[in-house]
N, C-alpha and C positions, 0 to 999 in steps of 0.2 A: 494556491497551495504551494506552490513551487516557491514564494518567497516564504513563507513559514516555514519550508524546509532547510532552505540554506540560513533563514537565522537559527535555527538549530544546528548549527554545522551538518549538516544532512546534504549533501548536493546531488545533483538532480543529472544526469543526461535527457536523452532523448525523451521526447514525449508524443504520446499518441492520441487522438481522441475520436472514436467512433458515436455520430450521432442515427445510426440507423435504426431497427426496430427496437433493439433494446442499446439505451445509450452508455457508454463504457469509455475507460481513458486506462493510461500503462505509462508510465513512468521510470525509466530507468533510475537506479540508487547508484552511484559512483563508490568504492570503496575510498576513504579517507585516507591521507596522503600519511606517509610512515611518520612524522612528527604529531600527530596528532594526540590528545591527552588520552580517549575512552576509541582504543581501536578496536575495529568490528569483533565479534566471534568467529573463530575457525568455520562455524557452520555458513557463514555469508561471505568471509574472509575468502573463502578458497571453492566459491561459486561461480560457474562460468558467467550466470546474472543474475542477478538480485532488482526486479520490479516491485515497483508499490501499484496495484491494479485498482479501480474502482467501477464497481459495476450498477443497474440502476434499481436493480433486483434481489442482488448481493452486498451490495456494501464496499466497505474497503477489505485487500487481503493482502500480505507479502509474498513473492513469490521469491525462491533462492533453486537455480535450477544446476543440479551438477551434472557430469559427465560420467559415466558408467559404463566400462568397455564400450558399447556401439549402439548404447541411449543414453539419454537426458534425464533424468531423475528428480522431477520437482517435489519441491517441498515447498507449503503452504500454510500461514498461522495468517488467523481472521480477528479483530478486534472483537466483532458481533455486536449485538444491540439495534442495531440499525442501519440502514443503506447510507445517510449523510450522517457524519459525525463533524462534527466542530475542528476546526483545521488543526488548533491549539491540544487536541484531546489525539488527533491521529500523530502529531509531531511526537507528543509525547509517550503514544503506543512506540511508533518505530526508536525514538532515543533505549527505551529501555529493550526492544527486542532484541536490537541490533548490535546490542552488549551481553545482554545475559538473556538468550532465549528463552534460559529454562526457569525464570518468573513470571513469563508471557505467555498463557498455554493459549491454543487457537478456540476460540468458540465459535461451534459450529453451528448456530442458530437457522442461519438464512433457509430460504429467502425471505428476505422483509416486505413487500411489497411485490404486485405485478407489474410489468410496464403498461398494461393495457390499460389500467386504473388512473380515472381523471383524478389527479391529488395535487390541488392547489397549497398545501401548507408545505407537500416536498418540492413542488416547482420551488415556492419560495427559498426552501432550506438551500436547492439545489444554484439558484441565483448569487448566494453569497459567494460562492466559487469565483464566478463568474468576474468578482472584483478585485 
């Protein structure tokens, strides 16, 4: 995932990956350097962070977390449909999120899936990551 990001000009910090009872990963989104062509929206622009999270029960979601006198204020938009999407389909969620939010709205579908549930065709979906 993290190379489909950066051929999207999309870059990536830190990355995190919990495999415990329910498997999850978090990704930091770097805001784009001031020459760039399509720079972010105010709403991600002037976030203390901006993650790309993926859960094994939820799917993928954006996270844009701001500062508010003496809390953190997350905001959260979901592709929805499903827990694995196509890496080429989330690139493409976040290119247009991360410009114009407000043609991206969040669907809030989930959960898709239990993690207790034996599903051999998401192991597989889940495997392509993995390359």
């Amino acid at each position: 995932m993290r190379v489909a990001l950066l051929l999207q000009d999309i870059r990536v910090g830190d990355a995190a990956f919990n495999t415990r009872t329910v498997r999850s990963a978090t990704m930091t989104l770097l805001a784009p350097d001031d020459d760039f062509d399509e720079p972010w929206h105010h709403t991600f622009a002037s976030a203390e962070r901006v993650e790309l999270r993926w859960t094994e029960e939820d799917g993928w979601s954006l996270l844009a977390l701001h500062a508010s006198r003496d809390r953190r204020l997350p905001t959260i938009w979901r592709p929805g449909f499903e827990a694995v999407l196509p890496a080429n389909e989330i690139c493409a969620w976040l290119a247009v999120l991360l410009t114009m939010p407000g043609v991206s709205p969040s669907q809030e579908d989930g959960p898709y899936r239990s993690h207790q549930t034996d599903d051999p065709a998401f192991e597989a979906s889940l495997a392509f990551y993995a390359i």
